[in-house]
C-alpha positions in Angstrom: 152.9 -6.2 21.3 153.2 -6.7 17.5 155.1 -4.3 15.3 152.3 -5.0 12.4 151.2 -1.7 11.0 153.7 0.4 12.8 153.3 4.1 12.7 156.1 6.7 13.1 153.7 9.5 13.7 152.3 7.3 16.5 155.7 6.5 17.8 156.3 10.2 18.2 152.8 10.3 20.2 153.6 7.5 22.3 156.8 9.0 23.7 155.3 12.0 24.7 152.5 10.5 26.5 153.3 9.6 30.2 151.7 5.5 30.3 153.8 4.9 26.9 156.6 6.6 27.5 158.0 4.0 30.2 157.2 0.8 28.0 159.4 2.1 24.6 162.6 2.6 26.8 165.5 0.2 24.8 167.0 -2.4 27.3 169.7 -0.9 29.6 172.1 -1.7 32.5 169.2 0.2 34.7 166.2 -2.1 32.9 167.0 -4.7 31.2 165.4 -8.5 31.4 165.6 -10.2 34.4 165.1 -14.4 34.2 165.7 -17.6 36.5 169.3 -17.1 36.0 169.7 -13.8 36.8 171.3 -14.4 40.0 168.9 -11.5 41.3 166.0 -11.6 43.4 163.0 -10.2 42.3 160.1 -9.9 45.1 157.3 -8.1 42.5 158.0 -11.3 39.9 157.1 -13.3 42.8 153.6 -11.9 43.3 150.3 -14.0 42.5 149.2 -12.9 38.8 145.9 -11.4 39.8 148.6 -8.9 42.1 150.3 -8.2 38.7 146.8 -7.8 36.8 146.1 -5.0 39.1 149.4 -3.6 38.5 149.0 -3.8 34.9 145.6 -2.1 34.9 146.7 0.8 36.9 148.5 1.8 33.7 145.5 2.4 31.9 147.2 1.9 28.8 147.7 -1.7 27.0 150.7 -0.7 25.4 152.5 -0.2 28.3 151.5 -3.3 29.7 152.7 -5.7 27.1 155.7 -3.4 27.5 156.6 -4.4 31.0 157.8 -7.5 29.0 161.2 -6.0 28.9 161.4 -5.8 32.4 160.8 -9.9 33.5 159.8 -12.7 31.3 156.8 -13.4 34.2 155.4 -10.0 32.9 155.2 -11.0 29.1 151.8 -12.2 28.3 150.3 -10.9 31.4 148.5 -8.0 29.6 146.7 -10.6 27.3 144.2 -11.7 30.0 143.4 -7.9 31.6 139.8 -7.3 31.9 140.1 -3.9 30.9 142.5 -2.5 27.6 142.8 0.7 26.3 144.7 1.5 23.2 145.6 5.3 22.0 148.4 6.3 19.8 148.6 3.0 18.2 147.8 2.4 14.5 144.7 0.3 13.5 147.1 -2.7 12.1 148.7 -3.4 15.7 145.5 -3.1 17.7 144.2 -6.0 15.6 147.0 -7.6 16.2 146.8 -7.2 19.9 143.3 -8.5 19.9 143.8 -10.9 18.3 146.6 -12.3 21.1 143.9 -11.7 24.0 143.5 -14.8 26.5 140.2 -13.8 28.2 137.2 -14.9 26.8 135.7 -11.5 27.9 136.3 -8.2 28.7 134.9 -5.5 30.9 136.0 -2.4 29.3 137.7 -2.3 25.7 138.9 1.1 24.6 140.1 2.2 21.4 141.2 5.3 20.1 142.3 5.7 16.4 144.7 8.6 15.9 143.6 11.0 13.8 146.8 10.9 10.7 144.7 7.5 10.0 142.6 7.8 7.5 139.4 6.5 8.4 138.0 3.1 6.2 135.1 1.7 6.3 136.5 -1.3 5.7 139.1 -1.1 8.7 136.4 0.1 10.8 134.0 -2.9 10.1 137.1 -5.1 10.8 137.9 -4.5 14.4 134.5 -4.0 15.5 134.5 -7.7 14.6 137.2 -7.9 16.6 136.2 -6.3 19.9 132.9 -8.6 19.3 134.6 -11.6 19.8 136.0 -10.3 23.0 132.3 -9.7 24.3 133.1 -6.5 26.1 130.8 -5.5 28.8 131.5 -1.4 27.6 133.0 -0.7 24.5 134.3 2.5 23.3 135.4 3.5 19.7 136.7 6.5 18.3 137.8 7.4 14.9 138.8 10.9 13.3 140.2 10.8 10.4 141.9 14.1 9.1 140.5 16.4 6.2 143.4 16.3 4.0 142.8 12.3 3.5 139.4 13.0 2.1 139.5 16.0 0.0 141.1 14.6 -2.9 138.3 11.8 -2.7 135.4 14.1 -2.0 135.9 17.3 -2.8 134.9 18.9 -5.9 137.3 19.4 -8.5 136.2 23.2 -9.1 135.6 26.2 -6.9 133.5 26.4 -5.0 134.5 23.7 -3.2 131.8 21.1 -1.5 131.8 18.0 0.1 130.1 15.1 -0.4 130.4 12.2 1.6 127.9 9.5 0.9 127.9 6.8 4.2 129.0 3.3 4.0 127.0 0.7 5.2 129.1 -0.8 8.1 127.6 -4.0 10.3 127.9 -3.4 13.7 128.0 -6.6 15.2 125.7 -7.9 18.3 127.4 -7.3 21.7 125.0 -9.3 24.0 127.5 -8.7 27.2 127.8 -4.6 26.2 125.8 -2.5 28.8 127.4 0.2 27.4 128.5 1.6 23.5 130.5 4.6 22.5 131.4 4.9 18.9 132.5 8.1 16.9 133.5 7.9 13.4 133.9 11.0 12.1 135.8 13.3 9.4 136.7 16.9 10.5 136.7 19.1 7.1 136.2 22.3 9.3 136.2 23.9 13.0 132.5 23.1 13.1 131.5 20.6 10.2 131.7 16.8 10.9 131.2 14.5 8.0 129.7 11.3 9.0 131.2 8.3 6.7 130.0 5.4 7.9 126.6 4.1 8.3 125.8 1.2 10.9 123.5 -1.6 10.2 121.8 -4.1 12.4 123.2 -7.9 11.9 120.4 -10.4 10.6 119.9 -11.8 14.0 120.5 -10.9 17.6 119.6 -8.4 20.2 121.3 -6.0 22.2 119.6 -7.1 25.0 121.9 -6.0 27.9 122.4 -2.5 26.1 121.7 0.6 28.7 123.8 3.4 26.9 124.6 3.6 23.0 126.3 6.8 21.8 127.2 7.5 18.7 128.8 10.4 17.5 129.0 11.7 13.8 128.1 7.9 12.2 124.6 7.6 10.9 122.3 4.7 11.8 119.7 3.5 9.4 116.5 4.0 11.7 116.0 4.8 15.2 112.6 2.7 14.8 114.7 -1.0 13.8 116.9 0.3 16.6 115.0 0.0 19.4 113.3 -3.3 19.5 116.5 -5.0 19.5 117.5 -3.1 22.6 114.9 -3.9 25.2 116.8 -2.1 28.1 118.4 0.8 26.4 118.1 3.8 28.6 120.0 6.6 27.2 120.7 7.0 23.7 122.4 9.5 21.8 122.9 10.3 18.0 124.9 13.3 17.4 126.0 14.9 13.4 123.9 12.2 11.8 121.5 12.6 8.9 118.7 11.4 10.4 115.5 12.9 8.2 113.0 11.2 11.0 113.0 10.5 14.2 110.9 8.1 15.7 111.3 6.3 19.0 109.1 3.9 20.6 110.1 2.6 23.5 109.2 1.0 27.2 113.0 1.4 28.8 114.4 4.5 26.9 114.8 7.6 29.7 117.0 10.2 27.7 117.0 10.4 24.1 119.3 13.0 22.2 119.7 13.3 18.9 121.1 15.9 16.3 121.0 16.1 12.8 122.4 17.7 9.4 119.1 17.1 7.1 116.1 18.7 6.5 114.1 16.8 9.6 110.7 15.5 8.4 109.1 14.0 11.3 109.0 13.2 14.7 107.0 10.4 16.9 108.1 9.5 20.4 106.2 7.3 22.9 108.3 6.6 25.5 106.6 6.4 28.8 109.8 6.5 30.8 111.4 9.5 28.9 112.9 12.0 31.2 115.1 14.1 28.9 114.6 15.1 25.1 117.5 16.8 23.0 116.5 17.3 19.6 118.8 20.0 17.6 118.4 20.3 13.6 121.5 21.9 12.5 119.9 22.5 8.6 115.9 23.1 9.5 112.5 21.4 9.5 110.6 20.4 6.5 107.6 22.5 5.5 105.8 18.9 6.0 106.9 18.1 9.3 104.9 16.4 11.9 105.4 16.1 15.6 103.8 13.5 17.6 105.0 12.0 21.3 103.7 10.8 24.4 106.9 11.4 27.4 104.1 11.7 30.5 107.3 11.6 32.8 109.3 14.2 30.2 111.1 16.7 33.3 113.8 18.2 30.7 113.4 19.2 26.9 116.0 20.8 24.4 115.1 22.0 21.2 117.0 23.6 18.2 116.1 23.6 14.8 116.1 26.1 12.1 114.0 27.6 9.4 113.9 28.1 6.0 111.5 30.2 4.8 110.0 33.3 6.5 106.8 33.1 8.6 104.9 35.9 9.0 105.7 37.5 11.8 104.0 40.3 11.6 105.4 41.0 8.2 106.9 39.0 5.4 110.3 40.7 5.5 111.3 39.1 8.5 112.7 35.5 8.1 113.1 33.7 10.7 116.9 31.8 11.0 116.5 29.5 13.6 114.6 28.7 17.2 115.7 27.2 20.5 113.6 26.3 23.5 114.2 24.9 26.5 112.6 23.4 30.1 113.2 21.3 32.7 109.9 20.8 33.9 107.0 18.2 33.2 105.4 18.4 29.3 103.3 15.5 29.2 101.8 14.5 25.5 100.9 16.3 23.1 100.3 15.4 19.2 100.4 18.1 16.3 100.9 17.9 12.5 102.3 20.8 10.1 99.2 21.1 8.0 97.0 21.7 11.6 94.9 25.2 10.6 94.7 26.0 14.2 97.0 26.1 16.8 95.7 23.3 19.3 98.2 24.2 22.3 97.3 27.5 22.1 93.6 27.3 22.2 93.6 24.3 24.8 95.1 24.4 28.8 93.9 21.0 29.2 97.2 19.2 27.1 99.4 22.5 27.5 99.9 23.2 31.4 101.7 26.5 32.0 105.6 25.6 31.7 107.1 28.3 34.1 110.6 27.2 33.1 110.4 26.8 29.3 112.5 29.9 27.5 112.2 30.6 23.8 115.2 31.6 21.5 114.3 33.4 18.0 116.6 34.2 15.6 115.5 37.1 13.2 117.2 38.4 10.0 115.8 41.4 8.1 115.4 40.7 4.1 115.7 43.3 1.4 113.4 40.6 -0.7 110.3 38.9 0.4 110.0 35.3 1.0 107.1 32.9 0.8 105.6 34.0 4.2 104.7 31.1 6.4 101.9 31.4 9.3 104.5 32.2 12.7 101.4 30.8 14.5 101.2 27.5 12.6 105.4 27.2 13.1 104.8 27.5 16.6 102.3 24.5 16.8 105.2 22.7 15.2 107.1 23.0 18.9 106.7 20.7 21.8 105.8 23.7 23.8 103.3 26.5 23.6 103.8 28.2 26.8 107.0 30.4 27.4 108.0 32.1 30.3 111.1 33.8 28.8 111.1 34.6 25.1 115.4 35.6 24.0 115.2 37.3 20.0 118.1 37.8 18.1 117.4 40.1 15.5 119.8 41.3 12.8 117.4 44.3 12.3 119.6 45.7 8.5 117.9 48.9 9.5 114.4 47.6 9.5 111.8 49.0 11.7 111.6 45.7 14.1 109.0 47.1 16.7 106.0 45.3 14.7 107.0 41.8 15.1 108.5 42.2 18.7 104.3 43.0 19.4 103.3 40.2 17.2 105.9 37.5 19.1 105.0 39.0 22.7 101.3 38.1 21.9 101.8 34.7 20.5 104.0 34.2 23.0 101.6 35.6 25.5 102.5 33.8 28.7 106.4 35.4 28.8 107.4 36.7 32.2 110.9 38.0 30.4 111.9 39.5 27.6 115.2 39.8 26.2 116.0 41.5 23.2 119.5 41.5 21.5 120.0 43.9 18.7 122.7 43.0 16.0 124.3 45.6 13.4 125.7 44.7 10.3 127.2 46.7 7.3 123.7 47.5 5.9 122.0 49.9 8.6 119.3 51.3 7.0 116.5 50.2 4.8 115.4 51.4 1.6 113.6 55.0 1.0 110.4 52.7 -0.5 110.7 50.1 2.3 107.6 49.1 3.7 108.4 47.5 7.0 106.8 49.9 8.9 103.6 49.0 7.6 101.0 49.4 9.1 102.4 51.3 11.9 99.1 51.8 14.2 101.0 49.7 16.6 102.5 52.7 18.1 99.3 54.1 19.5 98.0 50.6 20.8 98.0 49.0 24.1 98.5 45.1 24.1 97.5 42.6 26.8 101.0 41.7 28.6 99.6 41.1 32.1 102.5 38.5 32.5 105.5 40.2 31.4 107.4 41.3 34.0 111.2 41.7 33.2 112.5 43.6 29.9 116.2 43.9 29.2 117.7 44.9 25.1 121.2 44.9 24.5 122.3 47.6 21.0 119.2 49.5 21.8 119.8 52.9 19.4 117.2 54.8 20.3 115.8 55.6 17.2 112.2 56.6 16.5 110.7 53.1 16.5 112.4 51.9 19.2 111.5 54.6 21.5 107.9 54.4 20.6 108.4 50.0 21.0 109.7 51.0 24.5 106.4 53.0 25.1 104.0 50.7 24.3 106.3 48.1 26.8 105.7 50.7 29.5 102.0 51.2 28.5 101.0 47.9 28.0 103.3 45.6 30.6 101.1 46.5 33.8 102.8 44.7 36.3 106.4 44.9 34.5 108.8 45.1 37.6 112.4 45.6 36.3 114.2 46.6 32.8 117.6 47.0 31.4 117.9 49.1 28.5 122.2 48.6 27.5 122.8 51.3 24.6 124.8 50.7 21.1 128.0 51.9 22.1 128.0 54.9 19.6 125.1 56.4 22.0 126.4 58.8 24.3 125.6 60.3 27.7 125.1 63.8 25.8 123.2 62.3 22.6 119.6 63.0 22.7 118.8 59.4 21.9 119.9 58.8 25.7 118.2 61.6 27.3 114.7 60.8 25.3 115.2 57.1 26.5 116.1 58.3 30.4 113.4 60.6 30.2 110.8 57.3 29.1 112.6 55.0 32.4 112.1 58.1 35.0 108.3 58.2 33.8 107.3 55.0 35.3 109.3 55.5 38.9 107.3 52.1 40.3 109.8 49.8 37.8 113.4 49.5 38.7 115.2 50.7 35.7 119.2 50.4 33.8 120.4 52.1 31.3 124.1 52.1 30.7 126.4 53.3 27.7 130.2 51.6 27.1 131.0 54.6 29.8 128.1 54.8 32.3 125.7 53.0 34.0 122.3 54.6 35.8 119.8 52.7 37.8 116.7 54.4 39.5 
């Protein structure tokens, strides 16, 4: 293989890796050349080429195929006209190289993995997926990480505090009419947990993907899922991850699992895809106070959803903002069609386009304020999901000493249809609110009864036992009428001896027909 663009950093890789290792051995007494005047016999020389192909591809590397050169001159260009390559450890300037001294006039599987110590170009990028085009793979795969201290001279600003601004680059990506299958990452790792997308591919003039089933593409942006999906008639499972996507919208007769992830503010989404069977959307930043949600998945059977919020919704009361929400269900959704300024909540009103989802489970994330936001109808946010019906509500709440009891009531009625709550109680270094802190207004909750004829599990996790949440755990108790089981796990500065533990005991042992847990970091009772 050629030398061009030889990397010492891959060299180092390549001898530590088992399938290179072999191939960089220098000639020696033991391996060394052997030709038509050897004088020795070689029997594996002998064998038909498509024998040595097969020997070749076992290696899974193409490296150390064009390396078996050194061991017969019938082995040398061998690699060349393998249906299958895979390159790792090998710097961008010698996989060109190597492409460019392929035989075959197509390929079955190229594989090509840029080590991370090269910086990733847009320019070097666009350049050998021109390349692998012309080898008309039938799957291609792609990966590029580039390292953080090759871009933070060129993107980071010049003053603390420190951000990060990478604006994509339009990058062609060229039409594979063989490729059933595409895997690209292109990516830029400034963190653990923050990938910076750099490139951004475009569609060519002319062409269609029209063999395409799979296309995933990690951490590169594309310009529109809508010009994307006309010129792939039989894409069946696409998937867009750390992109910066602001709408998603997918229309589409062959598409069966779409999943897509995004870093912006996400305005809109509008999916008719009568084939759809899985849905994964995940807004890492949050949805737009504008956003609209439209689809039609009649055969949907599994649904992810994750976005997060930037304002607080009135749950309850304004102090509460809500961080981010997850839901999740495996079972059938059907359509369903909803816009952000909707005054009512259609789902909620209507069975008819809402059947009970027994499996769908609801995540909230809640963060106490000391100031109030602009509070936001929890009620219209929830018509903003593609579910209305929860069997299983989860909330997260960073209480800051807040009296949370109120909007636990207000959620459980919204939420009306939960069979299980779970409640997990977060401390921070603020425990307790101010003396003229009114989030315990109005607090006529305590002496109400609410209609929870479905709830029948209850389990919180840092449960204190403080005045508010007894009295929360009450109205539970009172109101939950055919509540079967719950788990109360205390904050682990509650004691056995505290009277915070034997007022909660004493609550559990008062309704004998529910099987009841309470446990401290040093004991654990169940009656």
């Amino acid at each position: 293989m050629a030398a061009v663009g030889s990397c010492g950093k891959c060299h180092e890789d390549q001898v530590s890796a088992p399938c290179c290792r072999w191939g960089l051995l220098r000639r020696s007494r033991r391996l060394r050349r052997r030709g038509p005047d050897s004088g020795e016999e070689d029997h594996i020389s002998a064998l038909p080429d498509d024998v040595l192909r097969l020997f070749l591809g076992r290696l899974g590397c193409a490296r150390a195929a064009a390396h078996t050169g050194l061991v017969s001159r019938r082995w040398s260009n061998l690699w060349a006209s393998l249906p299958e390559l895979t390159f790792h450890n090998t710097a961008p300037g010698q996989v060109e190289a190597a492409l460019a001294r392929v035989t075959r006039p197509s390929l079955s599987l190229l594989d090509i993995h840029v080590p991370k110590h090269h910086p990733v170009e847009p320019p070097g990028v666009a350049s050998l997926l021109r390349s692998a085009a012309r080898l008309a793979p039938a799957e291609l795969k792609m990966a590029f990480s580039g390292s953080a201290a090759a871009i933070q001279s060129r993107y980071r600003s010049p003053n603390p505090p420190y951000f990060y601004h990478v604006e994509p680059v339009e990058v062609e990506l060229p039409c594979f009419d063989r490729a059933t299958s595409i895997s690209i990452s292109i990516s830029i790792s400034i963190s653990i947990s923050t990938l910076i997308p750099v490139i951004r591919l475009v569609l060519p003039p002319a062409g269609d993907f029209l063999k395409l089933e799979c296309l995933l593409l990690s951490s590169c942006d594309v310009a529109s899922i809508a010009s994307l999906l006309p010129r792939c008639p039989s894409l069946r499972k696409l998937r867009i991850h750390s992109s910066r996507l602001i709408s998603i919208t997918g229309h589409s007769l062959s598409l069966e699992d779409l999943d897509v992830s995004t870093q912006e503010v996400l305005q809109r989404i509008d999916i008719r895809a009568p084939l759809l069977k899985k849905l994964r959307i995940y807004a890492t930043s949050s949805i737009s106070k504008e956003f609209s949600l439209s689809y039609s998945a009649p055969k949907l059977e599994e649904l992810f959803w994750s976005c997060g919020h930037d304002s607080s919704p009135d749950v309850g009361h304004s102090m509460w903002h809500l961080s981010r929400s997850m839901l999740e269900t495996p079972t059938p959704l059907g359509d369903r069609q909803l816009a952000a300024n909707d005054k009512e909540t259609t789902c909620l009103q209507s069975s008819q386009h809402c059947p009970r989802f027994d499996m769908a489970e609801l995540c909230i994330w809640l963060r106490g304020i000391t100031e109030y936001d602009v509070p936001r109808s929890f009620r219209q946010l929830m018509s903003k999901l593609p579910v209305a019906k929860f069997s299983v509500l989860e909330l997260d709440i960073s209480t800051r000493g807040h009296s949370y009891g109120e909007v636990v009531l207000h959620l459980l009625m919204i939420c009306s249809t939960a069979q299980r709550l779970k409640i997990e109680l977060f401390s921070v270094e603020v425990e307790e609110c101010s003396v003229d802190c009114t989030c315990d207004e109005p607090n006529n909750w305590r002496d109400q009864t609410f209609p929870m004829t479905d709830l029948k599990e209850v389990e919180i996790q840092g449960f204190k036992g403080k005045a508010q949440e007894i009295d929360l755990l009450k109205v539970i108790f009172r109101s939950a009428t055919m509540l079967e089981r719950v788990a109360i796990e205390l904050y682990n500065e509650v004691s056995p001896s505290d009277n915070r533990y034997m007022e909660t005991l004493g609550i559990l042992k008062a309704y004998p027909s529910v099987k009841s847990t309470i446990s401290t970091s040093t004991i654990r009772s169940v009656f």
